[in-house]
C-alpha positions in Angstrom: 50.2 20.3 -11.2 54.0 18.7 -11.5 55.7 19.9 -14.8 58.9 19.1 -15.9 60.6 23.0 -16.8 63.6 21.4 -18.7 60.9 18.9 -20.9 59.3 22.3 -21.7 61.9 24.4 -22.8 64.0 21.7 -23.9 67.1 22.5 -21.9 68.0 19.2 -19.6 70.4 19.7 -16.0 72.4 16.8 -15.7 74.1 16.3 -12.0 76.9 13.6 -11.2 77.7 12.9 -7.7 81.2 12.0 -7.3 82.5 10.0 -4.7 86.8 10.0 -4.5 89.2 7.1 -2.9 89.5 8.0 1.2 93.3 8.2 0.0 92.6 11.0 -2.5 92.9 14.4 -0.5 90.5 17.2 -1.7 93.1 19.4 -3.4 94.1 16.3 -5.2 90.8 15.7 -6.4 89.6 19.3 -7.3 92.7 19.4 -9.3 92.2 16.3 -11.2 88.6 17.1 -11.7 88.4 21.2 -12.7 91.8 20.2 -14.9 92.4 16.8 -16.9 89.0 15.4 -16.2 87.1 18.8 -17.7 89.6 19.1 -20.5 89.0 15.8 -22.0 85.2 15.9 -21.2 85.0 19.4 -23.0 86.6 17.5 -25.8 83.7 14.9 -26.4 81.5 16.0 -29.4 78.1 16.0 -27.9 79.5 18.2 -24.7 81.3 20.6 -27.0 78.7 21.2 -29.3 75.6 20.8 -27.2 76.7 22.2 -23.4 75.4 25.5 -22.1 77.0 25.8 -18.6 78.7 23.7 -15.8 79.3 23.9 -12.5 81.7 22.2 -10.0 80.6 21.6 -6.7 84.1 20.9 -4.2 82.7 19.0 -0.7 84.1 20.4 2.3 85.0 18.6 5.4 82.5 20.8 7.8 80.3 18.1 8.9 76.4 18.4 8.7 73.7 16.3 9.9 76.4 13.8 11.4 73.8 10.8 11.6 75.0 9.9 8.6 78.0 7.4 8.4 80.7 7.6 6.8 81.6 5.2 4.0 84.6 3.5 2.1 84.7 6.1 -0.3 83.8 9.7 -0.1 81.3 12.1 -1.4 83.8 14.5 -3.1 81.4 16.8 -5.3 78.7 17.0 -7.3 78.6 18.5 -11.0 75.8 20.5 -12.9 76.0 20.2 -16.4 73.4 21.9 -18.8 72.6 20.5 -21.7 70.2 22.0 -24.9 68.6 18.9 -24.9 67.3 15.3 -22.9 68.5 13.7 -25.8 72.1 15.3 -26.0 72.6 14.7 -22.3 71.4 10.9 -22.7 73.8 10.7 -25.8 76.6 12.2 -23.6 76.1 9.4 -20.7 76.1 6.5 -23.5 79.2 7.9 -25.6 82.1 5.1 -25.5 84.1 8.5 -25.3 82.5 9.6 -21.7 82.3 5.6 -20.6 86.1 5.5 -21.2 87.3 7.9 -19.1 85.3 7.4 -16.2 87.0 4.0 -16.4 90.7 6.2 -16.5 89.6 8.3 -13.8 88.4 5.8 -11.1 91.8 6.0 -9.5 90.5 9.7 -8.3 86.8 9.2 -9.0 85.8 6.0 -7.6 82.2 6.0 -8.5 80.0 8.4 -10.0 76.6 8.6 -10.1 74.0 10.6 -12.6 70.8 12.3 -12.3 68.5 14.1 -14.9 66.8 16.7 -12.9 64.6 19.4 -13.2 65.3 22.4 -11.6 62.3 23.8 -9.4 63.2 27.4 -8.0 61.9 28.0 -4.7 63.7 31.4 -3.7 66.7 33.4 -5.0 66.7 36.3 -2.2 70.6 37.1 -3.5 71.9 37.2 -6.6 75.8 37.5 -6.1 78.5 35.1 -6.1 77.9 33.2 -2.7 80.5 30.5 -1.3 78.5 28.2 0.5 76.3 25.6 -0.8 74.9 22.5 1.2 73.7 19.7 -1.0 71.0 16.4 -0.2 70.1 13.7 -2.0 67.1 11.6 -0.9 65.0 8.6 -1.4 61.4 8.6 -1.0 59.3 6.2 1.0 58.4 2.7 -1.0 54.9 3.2 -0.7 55.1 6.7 -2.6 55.1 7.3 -6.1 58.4 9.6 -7.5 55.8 12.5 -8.4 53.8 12.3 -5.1 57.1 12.5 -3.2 58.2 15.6 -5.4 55.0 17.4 -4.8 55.0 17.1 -1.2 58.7 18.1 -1.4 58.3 21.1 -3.5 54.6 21.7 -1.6 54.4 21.6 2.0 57.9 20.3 3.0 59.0 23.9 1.4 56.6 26.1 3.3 58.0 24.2 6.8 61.7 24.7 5.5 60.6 28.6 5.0 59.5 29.1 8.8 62.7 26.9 9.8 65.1 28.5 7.5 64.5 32.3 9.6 66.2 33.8 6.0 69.5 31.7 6.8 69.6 30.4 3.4 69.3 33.2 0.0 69.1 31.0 -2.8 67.4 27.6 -2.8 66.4 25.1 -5.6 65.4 21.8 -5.7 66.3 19.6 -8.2 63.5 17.3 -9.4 64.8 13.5 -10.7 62.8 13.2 -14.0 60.1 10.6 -13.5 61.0 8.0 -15.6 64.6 8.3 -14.8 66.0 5.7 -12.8 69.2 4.6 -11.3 70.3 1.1 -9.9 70.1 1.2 -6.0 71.9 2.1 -3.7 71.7 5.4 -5.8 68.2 6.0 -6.7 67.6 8.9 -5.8 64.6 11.1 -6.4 65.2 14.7 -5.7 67.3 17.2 -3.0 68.3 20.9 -2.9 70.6 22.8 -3.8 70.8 25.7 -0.7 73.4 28.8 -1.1 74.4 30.6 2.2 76.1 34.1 2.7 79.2 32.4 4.7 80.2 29.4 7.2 79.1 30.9 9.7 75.2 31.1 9.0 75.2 27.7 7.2 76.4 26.2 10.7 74.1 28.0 12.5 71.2 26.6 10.4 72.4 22.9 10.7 73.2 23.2 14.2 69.7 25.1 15.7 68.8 21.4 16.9 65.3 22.2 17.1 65.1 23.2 13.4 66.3 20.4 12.4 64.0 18.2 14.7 61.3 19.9 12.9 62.3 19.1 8.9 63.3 15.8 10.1 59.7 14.9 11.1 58.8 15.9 8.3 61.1 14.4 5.9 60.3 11.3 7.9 56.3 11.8 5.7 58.2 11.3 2.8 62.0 10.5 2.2 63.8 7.2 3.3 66.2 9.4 6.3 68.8 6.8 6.7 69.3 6.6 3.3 69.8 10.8 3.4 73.0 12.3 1.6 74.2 15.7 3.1 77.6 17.7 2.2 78.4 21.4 2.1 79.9 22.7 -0.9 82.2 25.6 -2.8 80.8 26.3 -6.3 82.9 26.9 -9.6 81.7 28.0 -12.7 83.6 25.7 -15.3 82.2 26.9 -18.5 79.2 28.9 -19.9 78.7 29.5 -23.7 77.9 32.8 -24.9 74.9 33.8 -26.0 74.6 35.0 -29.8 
């Protein structure tokens, strides 16, 4: 049966996906995010008293999946923010402090979206630092519920991935939209992975085996909207982690 891990031990992931002007180059934007942005968001009451750990996610220009097209603005990164509570995360994402300076920063963050996930593990075959991460975002089909998309997902969509993956990818988790979150279109989203890979190299050679990715795309096709798919690889950066007492 579905459960929601974060509604059980109280801890809540919240993920923004950020999308930057096509004039902002990547080091200007990792700059302006991992500096100013972080500083004055590590100054907000509920994030300094009630964050546990975050994570910056950079987008890099290797391109994946390439049926995708390309928009006005750019998917620059995506953020993992963990919170001690739902509630704390919610009060973060309705603070006039937080809704102002996403207003400041749209000159480098254009638009930026937020998800409450849960976190589903479904392998961690590496524990190390690893420099590759490939991120998706997808929408199920309208005549599935949120929870029966997420169990196929998580279910037999997983075991496929497994036979596909031939131990390419070392760390994988989904992340699980809560089910009674929601988010106005064109951004609702209900789930994706997070996949780690051991360098370049092997994460191209996943997304490139054209017959592996024939294979997950028939079956994303039983469940997930594919032209409305969201695909980048990423570089990780721990931003902050409180210590434990």
């Amino acid at each position: 049966m579905y459960y929601s891990e974060a509604w059980e031990h109280g801890m809540i992931k919240l993920m923004t996906l950020v999308k930057s002007p096509a004039a902002v180059t990547t080091p200007q934007f990792k700059a302006y995010w991992s500096g100013e942005f972080f500083s004055r968001l590590s100054e907000v009451p509920t994030v300094r008293q009630h964050l546990l750990k975050a994570k910056h996610n950079y987008a890099l220009a290797a391109p994946i999946r390439e049926e995708i097209q390309a928009t006005e603005n750019k998917w620059a990164g995506a953020g993992c923010y963990y919170f001690d509570s739902r509630v704390m995360a919610q009060t973060l994402l309705s603070s006039p402090e937080y809704r102002a300076l996403l207003i400041e920063s749209r000159a480098t963050m254009a638009e930026v979206v937020h998800l409450l996930v849960d976190e589903v593990w479904i392998h961690n075959r590496d524990r190390s630092s690893l420099p590759i991460k490939a991120f998706a975002f997808f929408k199920r089909l309208p005549h599935l519920s949120r929870l029966e998309a997420l169990l196929y997902y998580q279910g037999p969509h997983a075991a496929l991935g497994d036979t596909v993956n031939k131990g390419r990818t070392v760390r994988y988790i989904q992340n699980h939209v809560l089910l009674d979150f929601q988010n106005p279109a064109p951004y609702d989203y209900d789930g994706g992975p997070e996949i780690w890979f051991k360098s370049m190299d092997i994460a191209m050679d996943l997304f490139n085996d054209r017959e592996g990715m024939e294979i997950l795309g028939r079956d994303e096709a039983k469940f997930v909207q594919r032209s409305e798919l969201t695909h980048f690889l990423a570089e990780e950066e721990a931003m902050f982690e409180r210590e434990v007492i």
